[in-house]
C-alpha distance (Angstrom), angle and dihedral (degrees) to the residues before:
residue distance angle dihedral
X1 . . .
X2 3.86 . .
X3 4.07 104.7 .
X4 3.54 125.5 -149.1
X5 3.65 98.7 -97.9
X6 3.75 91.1 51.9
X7 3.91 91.9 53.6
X8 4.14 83.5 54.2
X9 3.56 86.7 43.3
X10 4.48 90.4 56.6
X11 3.76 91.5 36.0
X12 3.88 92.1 56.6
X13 3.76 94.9 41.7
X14 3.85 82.4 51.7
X15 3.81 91.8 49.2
X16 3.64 88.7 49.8
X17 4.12 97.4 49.9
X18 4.08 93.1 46.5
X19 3.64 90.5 46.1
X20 3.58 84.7 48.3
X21 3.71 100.9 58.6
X22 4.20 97.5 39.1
X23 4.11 75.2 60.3
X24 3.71 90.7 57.9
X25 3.48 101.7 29.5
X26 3.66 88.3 59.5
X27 4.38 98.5 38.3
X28 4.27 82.7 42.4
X29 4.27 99.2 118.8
X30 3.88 114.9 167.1
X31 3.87 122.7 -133.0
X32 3.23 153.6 165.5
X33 3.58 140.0 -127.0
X34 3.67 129.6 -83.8
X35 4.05 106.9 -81.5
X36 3.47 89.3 19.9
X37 3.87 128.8 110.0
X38 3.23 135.0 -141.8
X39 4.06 138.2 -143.1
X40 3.58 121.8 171.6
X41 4.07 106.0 -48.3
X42 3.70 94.5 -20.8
X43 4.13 130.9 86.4
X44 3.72 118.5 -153.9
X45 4.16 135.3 -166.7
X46 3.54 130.7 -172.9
X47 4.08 114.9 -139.9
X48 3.25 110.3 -151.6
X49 4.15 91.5 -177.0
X50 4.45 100.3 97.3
X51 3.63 108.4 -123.5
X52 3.95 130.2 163.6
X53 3.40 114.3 -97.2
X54 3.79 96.8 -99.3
X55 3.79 93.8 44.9
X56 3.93 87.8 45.6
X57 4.08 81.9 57.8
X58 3.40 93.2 53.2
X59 3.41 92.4 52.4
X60 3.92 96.9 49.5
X61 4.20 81.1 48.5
X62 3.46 90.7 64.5
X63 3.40 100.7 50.1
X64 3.78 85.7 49.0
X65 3.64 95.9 -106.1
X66 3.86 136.0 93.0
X67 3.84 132.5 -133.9
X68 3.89 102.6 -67.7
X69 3.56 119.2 -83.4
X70 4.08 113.2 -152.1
X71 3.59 118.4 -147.3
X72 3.52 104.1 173.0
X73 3.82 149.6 7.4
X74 3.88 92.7 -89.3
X75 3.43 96.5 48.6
X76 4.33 91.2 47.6
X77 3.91 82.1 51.2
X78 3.87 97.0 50.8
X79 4.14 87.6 48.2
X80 3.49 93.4 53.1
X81 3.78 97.2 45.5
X82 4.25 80.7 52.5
X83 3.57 94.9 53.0
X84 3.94 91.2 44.6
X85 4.02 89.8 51.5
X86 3.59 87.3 43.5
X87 3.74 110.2 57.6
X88 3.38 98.6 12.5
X89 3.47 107.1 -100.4
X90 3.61 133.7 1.5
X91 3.77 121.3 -36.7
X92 4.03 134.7 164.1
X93 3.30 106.1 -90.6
X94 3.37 133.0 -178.2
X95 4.00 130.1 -110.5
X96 3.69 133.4 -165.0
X97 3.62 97.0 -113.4
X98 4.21 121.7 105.1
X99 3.71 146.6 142.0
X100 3.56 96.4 -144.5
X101 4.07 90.0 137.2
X102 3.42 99.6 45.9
X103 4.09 128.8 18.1
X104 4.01 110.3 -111.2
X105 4.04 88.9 2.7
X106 3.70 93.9 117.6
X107 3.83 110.3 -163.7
X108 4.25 140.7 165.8
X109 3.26 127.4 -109.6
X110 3.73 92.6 -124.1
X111 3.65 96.1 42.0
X112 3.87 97.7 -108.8
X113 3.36 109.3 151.1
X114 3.76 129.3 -91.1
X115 3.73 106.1 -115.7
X116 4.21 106.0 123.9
X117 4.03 122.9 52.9
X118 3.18 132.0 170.1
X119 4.03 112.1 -178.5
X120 3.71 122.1 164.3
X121 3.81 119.1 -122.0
X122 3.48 121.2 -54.6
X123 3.90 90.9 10.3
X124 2.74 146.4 178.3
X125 4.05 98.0 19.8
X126 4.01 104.3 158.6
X127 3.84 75.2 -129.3
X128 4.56 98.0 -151.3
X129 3.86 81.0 8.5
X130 3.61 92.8 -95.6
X131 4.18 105.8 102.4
X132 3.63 113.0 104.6
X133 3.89 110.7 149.3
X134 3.73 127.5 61.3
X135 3.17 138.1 -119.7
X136 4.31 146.2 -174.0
X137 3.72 98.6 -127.6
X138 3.86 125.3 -143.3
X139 3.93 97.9 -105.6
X140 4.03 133.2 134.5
X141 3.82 77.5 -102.3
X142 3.73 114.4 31.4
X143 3.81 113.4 -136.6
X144 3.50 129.2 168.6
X145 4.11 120.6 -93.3
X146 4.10 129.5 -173.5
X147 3.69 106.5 -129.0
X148 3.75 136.5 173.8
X149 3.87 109.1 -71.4
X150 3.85 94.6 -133.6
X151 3.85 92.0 59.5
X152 3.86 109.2 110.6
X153 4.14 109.1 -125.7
X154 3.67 135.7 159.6
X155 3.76 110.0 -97.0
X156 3.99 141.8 -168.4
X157 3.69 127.0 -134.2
X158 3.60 129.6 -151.3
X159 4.17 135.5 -156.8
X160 3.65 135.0 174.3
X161 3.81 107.8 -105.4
X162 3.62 121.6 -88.8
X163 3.87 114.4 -106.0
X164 4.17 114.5 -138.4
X165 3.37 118.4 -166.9
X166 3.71 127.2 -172.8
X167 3.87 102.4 3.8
């Protein structure tokens, strides 16, 4: 049998945990790491180490990202202007987009959903059938290009922001 004191006992602890997470809910602010920059819900990094496009997966993986997905014209323009403060100027650089399942089937490497492109002319062409993984070439103006996997590029990873609550 529940007393009266322990119903005043519940309803305070239940005070205390709603009150509790209005505080946080309104102190939450998202972030990202140090070096890495942010645009709407996403943080971004340039790598400036060349990797294969597998090994430049991995490498996003373990900083809890993937190879950068681009969903839109702003978000191609901010990952060019990171790979030109990065190295220096432009470079080829390698993004997470590839059809390495199925020929033509173009698809991210964290399953966002195909719905911005930006190829240059006459791309992508699987030129000697044998260019699966994409890349943001060094040109005057930066399109995207399907190269051979195994070719060692620059590369950008991407990461949903980090949520902070209660600092």
């Amino acid at each position: 049998m529940i007393t009266q004191m322990s119903r005043l006992h519940l309803l305070l602890v239940f005070c205390g945990i709603v009150a509790l997470s209005q505080a946080c809910r309104q102190a939450e602010t998202t972030d990202c790491p140090p070096g890495w920059t942010q645009l709407d819900q996403n943080c971004y990094v340039y790598q400036c180490e060349p990797r294969s496009f597998l090994d430049a997966e991995s490498v996003c993986n373990i900083l809890g990202g993937n190879l950068v997905s681009i969903g839109s014209a702003k978000e191609n323009a901010v990952v060019i202007e990171l790979i030109r403060e990065g190295a220096g100027a432009m470079v080829d650089t390698w993004i997470g987009l590839h059809d390495a399942i199925l020929e033509d089937d173009f698809v991210w490497t964290d399953g966002r959903i195909v719905d911005f492109r930006n190829f240059g002319p006459n791309q992508p062409d699987n030129n000697a059938g044998n260019e699966d993984c994409v890349e943001i070439e060094a040109t005057a103006d930066p399109l995207w290009n399907d190269d051979t996997c195994t070719e060692e590029n620059t590369f950008v990873c991407i990461k949903p922001v980090v949520k902070n609550c209660c600092h």
